[in-house]
C-alpha positions in Angstrom: 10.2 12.3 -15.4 7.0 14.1 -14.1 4.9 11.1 -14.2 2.3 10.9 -11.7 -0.2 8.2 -11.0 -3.0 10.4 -8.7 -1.1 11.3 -6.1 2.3 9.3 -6.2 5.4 11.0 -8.4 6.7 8.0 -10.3 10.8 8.5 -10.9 11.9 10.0 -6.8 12.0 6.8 -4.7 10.7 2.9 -5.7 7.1 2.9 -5.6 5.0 -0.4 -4.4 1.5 -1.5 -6.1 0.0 -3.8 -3.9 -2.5 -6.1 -6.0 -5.8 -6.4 -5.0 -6.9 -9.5 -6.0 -9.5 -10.8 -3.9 -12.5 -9.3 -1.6 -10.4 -7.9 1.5 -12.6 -6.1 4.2 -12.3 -2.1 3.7 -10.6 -2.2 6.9 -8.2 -4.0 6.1 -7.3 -1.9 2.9 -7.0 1.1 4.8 -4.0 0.1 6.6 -2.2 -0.9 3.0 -0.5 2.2 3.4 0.9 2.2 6.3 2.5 -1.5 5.6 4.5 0.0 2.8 1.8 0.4 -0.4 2.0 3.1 -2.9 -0.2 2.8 -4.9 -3.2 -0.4 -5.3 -3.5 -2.8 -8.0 -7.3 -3.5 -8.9 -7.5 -7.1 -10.7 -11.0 -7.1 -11.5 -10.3 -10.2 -13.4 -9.2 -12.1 -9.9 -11.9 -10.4 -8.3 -14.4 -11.8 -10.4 -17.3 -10.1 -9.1 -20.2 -9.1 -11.3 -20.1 -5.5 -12.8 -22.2 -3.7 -10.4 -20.4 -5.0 -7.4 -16.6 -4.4 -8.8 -18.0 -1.3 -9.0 -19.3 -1.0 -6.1 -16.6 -2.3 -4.1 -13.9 0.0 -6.4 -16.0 3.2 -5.5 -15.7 2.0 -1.6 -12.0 1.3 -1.8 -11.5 5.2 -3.3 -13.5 6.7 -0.9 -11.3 4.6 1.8 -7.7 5.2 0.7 -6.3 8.2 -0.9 -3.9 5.6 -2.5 -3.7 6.1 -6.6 -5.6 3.0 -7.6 -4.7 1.2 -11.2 -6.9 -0.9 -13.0 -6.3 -4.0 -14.7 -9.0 -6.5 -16.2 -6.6 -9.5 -18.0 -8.7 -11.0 -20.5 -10.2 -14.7 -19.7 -12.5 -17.2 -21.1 -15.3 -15.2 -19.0 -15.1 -12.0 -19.8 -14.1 -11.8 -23.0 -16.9 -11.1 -24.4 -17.5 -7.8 -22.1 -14.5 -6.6 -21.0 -14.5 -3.6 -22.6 -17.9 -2.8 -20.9 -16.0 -3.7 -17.9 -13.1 -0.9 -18.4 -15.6 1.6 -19.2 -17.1 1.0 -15.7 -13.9 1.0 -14.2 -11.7 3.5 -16.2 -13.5 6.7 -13.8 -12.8 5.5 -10.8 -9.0 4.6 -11.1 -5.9 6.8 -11.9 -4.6 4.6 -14.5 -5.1 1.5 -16.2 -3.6 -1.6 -17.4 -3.8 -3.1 -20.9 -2.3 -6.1 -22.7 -0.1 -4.5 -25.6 -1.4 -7.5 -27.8 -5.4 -6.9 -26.6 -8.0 -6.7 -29.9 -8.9 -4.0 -27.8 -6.3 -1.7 -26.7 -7.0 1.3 -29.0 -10.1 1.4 -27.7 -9.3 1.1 -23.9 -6.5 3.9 -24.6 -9.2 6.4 -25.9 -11.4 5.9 -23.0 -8.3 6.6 -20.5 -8.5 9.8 -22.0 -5.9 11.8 -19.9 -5.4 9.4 -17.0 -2.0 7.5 -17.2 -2.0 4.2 -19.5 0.1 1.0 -18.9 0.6 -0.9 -21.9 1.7 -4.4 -20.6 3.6 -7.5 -22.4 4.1 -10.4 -20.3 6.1 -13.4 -21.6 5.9 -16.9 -19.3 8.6 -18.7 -21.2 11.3 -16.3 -21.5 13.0 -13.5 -22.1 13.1 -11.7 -25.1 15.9 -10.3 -27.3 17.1 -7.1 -26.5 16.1 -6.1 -29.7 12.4 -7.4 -29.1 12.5 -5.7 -26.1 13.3 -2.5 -27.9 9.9 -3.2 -30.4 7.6 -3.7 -27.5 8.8 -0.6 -25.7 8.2 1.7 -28.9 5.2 -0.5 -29.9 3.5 0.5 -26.4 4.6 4.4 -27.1 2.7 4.4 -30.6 -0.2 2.3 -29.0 -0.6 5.9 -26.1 1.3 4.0 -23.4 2.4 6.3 -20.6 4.2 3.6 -19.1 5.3 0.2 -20.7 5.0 -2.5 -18.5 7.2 -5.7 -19.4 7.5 -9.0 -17.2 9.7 -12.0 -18.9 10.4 -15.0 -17.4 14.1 -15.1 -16.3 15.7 -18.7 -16.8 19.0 -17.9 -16.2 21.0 -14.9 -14.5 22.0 -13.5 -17.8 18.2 -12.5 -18.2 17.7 -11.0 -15.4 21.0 -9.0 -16.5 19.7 -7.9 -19.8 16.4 -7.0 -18.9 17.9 -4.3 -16.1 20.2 -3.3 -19.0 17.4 -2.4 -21.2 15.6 -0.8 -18.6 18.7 1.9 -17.9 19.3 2.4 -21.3 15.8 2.4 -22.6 14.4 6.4 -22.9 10.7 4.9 -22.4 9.0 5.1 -19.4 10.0 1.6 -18.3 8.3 -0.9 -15.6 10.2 -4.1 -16.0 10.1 -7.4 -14.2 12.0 -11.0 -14.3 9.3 -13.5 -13.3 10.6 -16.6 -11.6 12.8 -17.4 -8.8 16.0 -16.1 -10.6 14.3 -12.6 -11.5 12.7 -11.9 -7.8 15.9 -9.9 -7.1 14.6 -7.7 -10.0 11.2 -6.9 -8.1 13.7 -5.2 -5.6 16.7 -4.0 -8.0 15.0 -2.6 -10.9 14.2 0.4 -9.6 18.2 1.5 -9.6 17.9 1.0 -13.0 14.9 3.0 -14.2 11.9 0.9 -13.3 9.1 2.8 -12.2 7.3 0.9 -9.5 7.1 -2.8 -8.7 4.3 -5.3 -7.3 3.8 -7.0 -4.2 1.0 -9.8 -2.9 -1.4 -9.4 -0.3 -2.7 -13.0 0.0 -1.1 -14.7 -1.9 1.3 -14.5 -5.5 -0.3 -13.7 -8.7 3.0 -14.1 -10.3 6.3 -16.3 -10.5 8.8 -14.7 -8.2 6.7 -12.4 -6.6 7.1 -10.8 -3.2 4.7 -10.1 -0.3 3.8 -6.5 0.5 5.7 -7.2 3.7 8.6 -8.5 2.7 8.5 -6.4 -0.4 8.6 -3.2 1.8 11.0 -4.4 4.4 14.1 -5.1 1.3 12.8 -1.4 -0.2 13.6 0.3 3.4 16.8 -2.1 3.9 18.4 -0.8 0.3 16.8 2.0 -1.0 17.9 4.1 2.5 15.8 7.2 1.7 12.6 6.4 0.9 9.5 5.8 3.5 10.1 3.1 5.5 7.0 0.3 6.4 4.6 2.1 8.5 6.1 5.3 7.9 4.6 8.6 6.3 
């Protein structure tokens, strides 16, 4: 596909984010690699520290990992009213970043990403959409500037789980896709086969129905996807 986020080739093997979601010693970020992580998930909106510490403690994490590091900021009650102060302080020291597809301000985020890769993310708790809605979000994120459109639907049955991969393999955008819940975990290891770009794993704890721990994640990616880097491997 030749997509890259810094350093990692998205499109060869299944890729792992692992998200970042609260204060971890430096220390223990540098060995996310060798456990199995890709790439690193900032959630500066779990994080919740104050603007010069997440930067700060962002700059620290770069200078400790070569891992590609994405960005994300979800919008709350807090930061609302400064989150796009909060991606411009973040934006230059990631390799991509993470916005809402439905954000007031996404256009704006987009510009600032300037050349670095751009997830544009739709996340739906109750279900999943049509195959025909999932069409409109995937070309909606391509006309926004997405690089990569993220989409995450709760799965309530095993026919969603089904669809969802279907889209994904027949779908010509760059795809990240994800069945929340305990029927769609199978997808955080499956999708992959079918065109999904990378997937997430937890480091403390989930941040989302259905989600795997960077552990466990890596151990099923080793186990059936025999060719790419196994845990603790280089």
């Amino acid at each position: 596909m030749g997509l890259s986020i810094g350093n990692a080739v998205l499109g060869d093997r299944p890729l792992i984010a692992a998200i970042i979601d609260r204060k971890l010693p430096l220390a223990e970020i540098q060995l996310l690699p060798a456990k199995g992580a890709d790439m690193l998930e900032i959630r500066a909106d779990l994080l919740g520290m104050p603007a010069e510490e997440l930067q700060e403690y962002t700059g620290n994490i770069k200078k400790t990992v070569d891992s590609p590091l994405i960005g994300t900021i979800r919008e709350t009650d807090e930061n609302s009213r400064y989150r796009l102060s909060l991606f411009e302080l973040l934006i230059p020291l990631v390799d991509s970043i993470d916005i809402e597809i439905d954000s007031a301000i996404n256009s704006e985020v987009i510009a600032m990403a300037k050349d670095k890769p751009v997830i544009v993310s739709d996340h739906d708790f109750e279900k999943t959409p049509s195959d025909s809605a999932l069409q409109s979000i995937a070309e909606k994120g391509t006309e926004l500037g997405g690089s990569i459109i993220k989409i995450a639907a709760m799965a309530t049955c095993r026919r969603d789980v089904i669809r969802l991969l279907r889209f994904t393999e027949s779908c010509a955008c760059n795809l990240v896709t994800i069945a929340m819940g305990e029927t769609g975990t199978v997808s955080r290891v499956i999708a992959p086969l079918f065109g999904s770009l990378f997937t997430y794993a937890f480091i403390g704890g989930a941040v989302a129905p259905g989600q795997l721990s960077l552990d466990k994640m890596a151990e099923q990616i080793s186990l059936f996807y025999p060719g790419s880097r196994p845990p603790g491997g280089q």
